[in-house]
C-alpha positions, 0 to 999 in steps of 0.5 A: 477517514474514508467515507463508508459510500462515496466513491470516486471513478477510481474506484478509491473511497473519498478521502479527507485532504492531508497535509500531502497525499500520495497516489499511483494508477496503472493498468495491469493486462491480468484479471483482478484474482491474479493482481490480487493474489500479488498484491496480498503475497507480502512475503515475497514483496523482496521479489518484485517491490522495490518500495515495501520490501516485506510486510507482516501481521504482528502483535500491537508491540510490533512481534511477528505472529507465527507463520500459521497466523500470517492471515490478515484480518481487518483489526490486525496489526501491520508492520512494513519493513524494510521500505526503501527511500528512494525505491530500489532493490539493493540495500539501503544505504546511509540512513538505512531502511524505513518502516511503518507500523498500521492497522488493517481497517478494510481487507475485502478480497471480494472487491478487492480493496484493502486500506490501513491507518497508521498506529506508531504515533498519536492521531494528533500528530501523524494520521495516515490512510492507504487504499490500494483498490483493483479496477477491472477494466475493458480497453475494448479487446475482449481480455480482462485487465486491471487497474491498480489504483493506490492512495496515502493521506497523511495528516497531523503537525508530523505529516510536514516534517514527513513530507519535506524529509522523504516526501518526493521519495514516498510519491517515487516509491508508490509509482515504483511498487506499480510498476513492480505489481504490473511486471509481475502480474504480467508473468504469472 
């Protein structure tokens, strides 16, 4: 788990070691509030996120709340799908698309930060964490840009198995849901 005040220059909180972890950091030219409001749009994820296709709140059995309750807080639960392996926008093919059930723990609109931890499988045998945090950053022309910066610990005897299978596919798939949040922040 993250620590509550160690930081690093990435603006991510210090994270335990995992098992594999991975990371993507691009520099978006758009302010934060724009990245932001792209980043946390999850129903049109299909659009530009060859990676996590859709995202939404649920109960803990996995059931879509209704529409009007499709406001994440932290405590809720968080179903992804369809994630694509290897990223891509057209339909999965052979083994179909993956998913992954979370929970919200930090959703702060004001730092713009949000991270979940896994909730489909016992914490001995799968943990993960994710952060996705937004940087503003000066590159010296006077315009406010963004960085994205995103990170995913996986730990537990599970975590091997996860990462030999579709290890490298998850690494492409964070770098691709990077470039997918640049492009269309980019055209907002």
């Amino acid at each position: 788990m993250a620590s509550d005040h160690a930081r690093t220059d990435t603006g991510l909180p210090q994270l335990e070691p995992g098992v594999f972890t991975a990371t993507a950091s691009i520099v978006i030219d758009a302010p934060r509030e724009v990245v932001w409001k792209v980043l946390m749009d999850w129903q049109l994820y299909h659009e530009w996120n060859p990676f996590v296709r859709n995202q939404c709140v649920t109960d803990a059995w996995k059931r879509p709340l209704p529409e009007e309750q499709q406001r994440p807080s932290v405590g809720d639960y968080l179903y992804i799908y369809p994630v694509h392996i290897p990223p891509s926008f057209d339909s999965p093919k052979l083994l179909g698309a993956s998913s992954t059930f979370q929970r919200i723990t930090v959703l702060d609109s004001h730092s713009y930060q949000c991270s979940w931890v896994s909730a489909e499988y016992p914490k001995w045998m799968l943990r993960t964490e994710r952060w996705q945090v937004l940087v503003e950053v000066d590159e010296g022309d006077g315009r406010k840009k963004t960085r994205y910066e995103t990170k995913e610990v996986f730990n537990g005897p599970l975590a091997y198995v996860v990462s030999a299978i579709v290890g490298d596919g998850i690494k492409k798939g964070f770098v691709a849901m990077a470039e997918g949040l640049k492009r269309r922040s980019e055209s907002v």
